[in-house]
N, C-alpha and C positions, 0 to 999 in steps of 0.2 A: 184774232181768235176770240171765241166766247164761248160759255162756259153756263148750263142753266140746268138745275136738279127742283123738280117739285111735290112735293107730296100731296096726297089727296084732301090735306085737309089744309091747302093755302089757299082752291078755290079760283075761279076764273077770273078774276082781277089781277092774284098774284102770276098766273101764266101770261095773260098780255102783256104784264108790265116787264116782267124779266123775260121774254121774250123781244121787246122793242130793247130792253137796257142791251141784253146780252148777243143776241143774233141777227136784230136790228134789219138796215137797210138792206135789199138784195132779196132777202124770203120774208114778204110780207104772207101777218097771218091769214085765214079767209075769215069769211064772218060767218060764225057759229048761231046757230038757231036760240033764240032766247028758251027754250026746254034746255038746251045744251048747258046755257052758260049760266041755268039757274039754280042746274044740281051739278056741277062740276068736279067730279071725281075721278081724276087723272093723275099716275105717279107719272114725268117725266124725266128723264136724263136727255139735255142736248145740246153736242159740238158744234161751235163753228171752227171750221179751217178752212182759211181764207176764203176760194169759192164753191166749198161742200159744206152742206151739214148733213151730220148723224142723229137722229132721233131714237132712242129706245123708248116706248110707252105704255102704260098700262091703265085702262078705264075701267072703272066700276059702272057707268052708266052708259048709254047708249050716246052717240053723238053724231048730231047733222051739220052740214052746213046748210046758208041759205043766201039770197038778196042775190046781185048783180054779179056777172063777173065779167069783170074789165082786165086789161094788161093783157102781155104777152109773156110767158114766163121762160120761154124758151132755155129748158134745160130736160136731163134726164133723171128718172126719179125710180128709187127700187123701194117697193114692200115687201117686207119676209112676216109672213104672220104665223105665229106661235099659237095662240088661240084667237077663240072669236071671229071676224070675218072685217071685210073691207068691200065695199058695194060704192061704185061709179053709178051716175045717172045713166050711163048708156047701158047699163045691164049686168057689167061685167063685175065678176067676183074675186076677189083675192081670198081663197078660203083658210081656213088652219092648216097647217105644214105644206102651204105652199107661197111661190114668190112670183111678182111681178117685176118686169125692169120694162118701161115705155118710155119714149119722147113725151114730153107734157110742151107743145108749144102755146096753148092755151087753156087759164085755169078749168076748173070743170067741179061740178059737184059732188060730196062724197058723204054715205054714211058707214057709222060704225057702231058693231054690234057692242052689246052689255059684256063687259068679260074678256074683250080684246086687249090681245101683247102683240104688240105689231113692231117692228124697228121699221123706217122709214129711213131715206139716206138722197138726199138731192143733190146731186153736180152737174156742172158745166158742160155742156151740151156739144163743145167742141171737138172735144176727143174719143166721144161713144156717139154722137148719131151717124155720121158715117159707119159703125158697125150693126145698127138696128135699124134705120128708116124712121120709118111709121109704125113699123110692126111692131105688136107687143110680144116680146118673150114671158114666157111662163117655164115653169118647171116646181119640182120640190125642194122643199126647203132644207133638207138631208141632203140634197148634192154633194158632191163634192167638191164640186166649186164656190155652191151657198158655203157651205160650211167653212173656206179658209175667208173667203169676205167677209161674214158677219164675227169670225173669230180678230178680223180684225179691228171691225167694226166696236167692238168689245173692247179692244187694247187699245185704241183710240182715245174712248168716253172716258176709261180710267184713267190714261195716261195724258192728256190733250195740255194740261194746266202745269206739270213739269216741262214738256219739250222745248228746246231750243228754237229760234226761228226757223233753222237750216232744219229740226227734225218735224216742228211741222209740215212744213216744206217734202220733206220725203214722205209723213204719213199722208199727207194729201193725195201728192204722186202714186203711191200705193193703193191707196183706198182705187182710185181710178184705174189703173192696172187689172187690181182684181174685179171691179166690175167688169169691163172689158172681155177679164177671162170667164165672168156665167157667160157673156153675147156670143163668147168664142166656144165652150161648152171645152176651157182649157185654161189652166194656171200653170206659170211658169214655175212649177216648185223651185227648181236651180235659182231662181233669181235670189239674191241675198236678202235685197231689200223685204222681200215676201217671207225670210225666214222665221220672223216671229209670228207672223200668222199662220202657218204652218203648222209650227211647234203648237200652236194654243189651240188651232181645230183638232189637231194629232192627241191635247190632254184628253180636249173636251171630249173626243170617239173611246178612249179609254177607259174615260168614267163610266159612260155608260157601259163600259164591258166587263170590268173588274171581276166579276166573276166567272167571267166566258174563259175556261179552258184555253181555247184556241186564241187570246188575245196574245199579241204578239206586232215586234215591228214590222213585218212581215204582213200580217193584217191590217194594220194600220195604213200602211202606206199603199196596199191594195185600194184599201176605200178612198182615201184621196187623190189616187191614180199618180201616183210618183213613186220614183224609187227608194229600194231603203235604203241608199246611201243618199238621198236627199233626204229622206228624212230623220236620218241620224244627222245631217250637218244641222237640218233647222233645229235639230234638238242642242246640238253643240254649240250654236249662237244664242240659245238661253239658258246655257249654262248647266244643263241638267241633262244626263243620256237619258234616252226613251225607257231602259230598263229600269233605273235610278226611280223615274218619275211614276213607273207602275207600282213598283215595290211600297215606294212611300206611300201611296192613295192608298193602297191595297190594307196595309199598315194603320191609316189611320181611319180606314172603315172598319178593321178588325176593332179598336180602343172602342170607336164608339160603339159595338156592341156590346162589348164589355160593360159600357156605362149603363145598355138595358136598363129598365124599371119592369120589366114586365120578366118573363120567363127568359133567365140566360143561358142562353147557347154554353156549351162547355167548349172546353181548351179545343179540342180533336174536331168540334162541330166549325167552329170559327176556324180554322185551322184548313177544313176543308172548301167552306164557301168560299174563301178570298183569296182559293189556289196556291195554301204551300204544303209541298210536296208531304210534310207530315207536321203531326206536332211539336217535335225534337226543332224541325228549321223555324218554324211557329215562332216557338221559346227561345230561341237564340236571334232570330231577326227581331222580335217586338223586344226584349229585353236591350240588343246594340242601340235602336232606335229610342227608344223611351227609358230606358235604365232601372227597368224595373220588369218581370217575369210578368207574364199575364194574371197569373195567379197572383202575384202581389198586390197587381194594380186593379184587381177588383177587389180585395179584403178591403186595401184602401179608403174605396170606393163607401162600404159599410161603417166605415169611424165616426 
């Protein structure tokens, strides 16, 4: 396993070097264009377990590759891009909110745009080319299937440096699973082992809805295309029901308006954007939670 976080201000030396320390033999890096490697401003986070790695990335400058390319890399490789763009020499674009999963049997050239969040994710070529060929899949990055892979993708990066060998071992397994399931345009919700990713794409669709009316377990597990009794067990395998875990967010999007600096919302207005039924359940849910009345905890705020 390895383990490499960099910030934009360590510079292309500190990325080769903890690269060779920490992810080493197996995914050598390519050679980066000297414009690339002379303003080097790239945050990275990135796993290895055992034969994947995860990359999550973000550049401030534009970046090429260039020189020869030799080897055979024979594996499969997924790009989900968030922003900015991902450009192969043969033409092809990996644009913002969408993903690529292709066979890479040989390296190939690549640039990338200024401003790019891309996650990157390389494995072994054994268990997914028999489901893709040659042919490259695409789709978006909102899938429902993007979204429990890179949610695991996510629980991986953070958690990689606790797991035991046996749970590396399953997140590996996993990770490959859920590729699998974009190739299949299908994820086994039922499966157990997938239930934390579930649970964490199921947060991640909630956040962005916290204010939607209609958010609900029910919705949720629409967009993921599983049931809600599977996605109340994924929620039960991390310890928090699906209602529990809207309530809280909801809760503490409410506090942080309260902290406002600018024009604050009253009790009835926050009350209403974050869906509770009135100000009355408002005032009794944020006081259970935080131990203190809304109104308290903004005078507070003024001391």
């Amino acid at each position: 396993m390895g383990f490499l976080a960099l910030d934009v201000a360590h510079g292309f030396d500190a990325f080769r070097d903890g690269w060779a320390a920490q992810i080493g033999a197996g995914f050598p890096l390519p050679t980066f264009s000297p414009v690339s490697t002379g303003d080097f401003r790239v945050r990275l986070r990135a796993v290895k377990v055992h034969d994947a790695v995860v990359m999550h990335g973000h550049s401030d400058r534009p970046i090429r590759t260039t020189g020869a390319l030799d080897g055979n890399d024979d594996q499969v490789r997924v790009w989900v891009m968030r922003r900015g763009g991902w450009t192969f020499d043969d033409g092809r674009t990996v644009p913002a909110g969408g993903f690529l999963v292709r066979y890479v049997g040989r390296p190939a050239h690549f640039r990338m745009a200024s401003g790019t969040v891309a996650t990157l994710m390389v494995l072994p070529s054994a268990a997914l080319r028999p489901l893709i060929g040659d042919r490259p899949v695409t789709g978006a990055a909102d899938s429902a299937e993007l979204r429990v892979l890179t949610a695991h993708a996510r629980v991986l990066s953070e958690t990689l440096p606790e797991l035991t060998p046996a749970g590396s071992r399953a997140a590996r397994n996993a990770l490959v699973e859920l590729v699998a399931g974009v190739l299949r345009r299908h994820v086994d919700g039922a499966e157990p082992a997938l239930a934390p990713a579930l649970a964490r794409a199921a947060q991640g669709l909630a956040d962005e809805r916290l204010t939607d009316p209609e958010l609900s377990p029910a919705t949720l597990a629409r967009s993921l295309n599983v049931s809600v009794r599977t996605l109340h067990r994924a929620f039960a395998a991390v310890g928090e029901p699906v209602g529990a875990y809207v309530r809280r967010r909801r809760l503490e999007q409410a506090r942080l308006a309260l902290e406002s600096s600018g024009a604050r919302p009253s009790v009835s207005e926050i009350a209403a954007r974050w869906q509770f039924s009135d100000s009355s359940h408002f005032v009794r849910a944020f006081k259970q939670r935080f131990g203190v009345t809304p109104a308290e905890y903004a005078r507070a705020l003024l001391r």
